[in-house]
C-alpha positions in Angstrom: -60.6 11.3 -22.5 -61.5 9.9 -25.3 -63.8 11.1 -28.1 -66.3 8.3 -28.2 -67.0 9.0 -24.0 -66.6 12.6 -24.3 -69.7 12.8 -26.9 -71.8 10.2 -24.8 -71.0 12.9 -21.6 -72.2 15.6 -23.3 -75.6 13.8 -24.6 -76.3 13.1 -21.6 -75.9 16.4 -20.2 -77.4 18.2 -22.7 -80.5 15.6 -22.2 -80.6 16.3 -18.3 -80.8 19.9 -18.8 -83.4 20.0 -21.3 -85.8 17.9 -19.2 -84.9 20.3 -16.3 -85.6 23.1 -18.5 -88.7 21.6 -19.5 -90.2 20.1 -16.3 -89.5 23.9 -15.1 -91.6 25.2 -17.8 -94.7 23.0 -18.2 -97.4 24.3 -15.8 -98.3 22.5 -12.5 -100.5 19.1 -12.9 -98.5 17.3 -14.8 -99.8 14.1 -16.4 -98.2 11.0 -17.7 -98.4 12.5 -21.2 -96.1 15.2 -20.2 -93.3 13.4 -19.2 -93.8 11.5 -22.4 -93.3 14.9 -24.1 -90.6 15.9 -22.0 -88.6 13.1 -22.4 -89.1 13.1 -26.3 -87.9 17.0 -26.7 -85.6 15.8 -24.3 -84.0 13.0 -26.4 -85.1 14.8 -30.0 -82.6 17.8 -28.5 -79.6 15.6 -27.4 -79.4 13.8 -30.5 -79.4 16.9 -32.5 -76.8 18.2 -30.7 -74.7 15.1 -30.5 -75.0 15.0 -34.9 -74.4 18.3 -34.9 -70.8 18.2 -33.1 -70.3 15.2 -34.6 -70.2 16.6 -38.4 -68.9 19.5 -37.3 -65.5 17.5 -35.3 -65.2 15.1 -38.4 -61.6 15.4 -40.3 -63.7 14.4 -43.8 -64.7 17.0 -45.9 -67.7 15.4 -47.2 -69.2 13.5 -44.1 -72.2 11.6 -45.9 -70.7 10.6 -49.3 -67.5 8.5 -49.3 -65.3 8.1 -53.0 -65.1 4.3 -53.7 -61.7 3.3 -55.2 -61.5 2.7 -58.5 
């Protein structure tokens, strides 16, 4: 599988249990807000992930700095 569709997977599963998590935990009447904060963690959480197993999978030493030739 290849790396690009494997890290889009994993978002989204990391994303879809995170909202479960968090619709589990918010008490009962839930308002439109809610979701709105739900869905932010949510997103805030898979992209965090999804950086964070990105730098850590890179073959670069130094991920945010690249040497220019000279």
């Amino acid at each position: 599988m290849p790396r690009h569709l494997t890290l889009a997977l994993a978002a989204i599963c990391v994303f879809v249990a995170v909202a479960a998590i968090m619709t589990k935990v918010m008490p009962s009447p839930m308002g439109e807000s809610d979701f709105l904060v739900i869905g932010s963690v949510a997103t805030l959480v898979a992209l965090l992930v999804l950086f964070l197993v990105m730098i850590s999978t890179t073959k670069s030493s130094n991920v945010f700095f690249k040497k220019r030739r000279k």
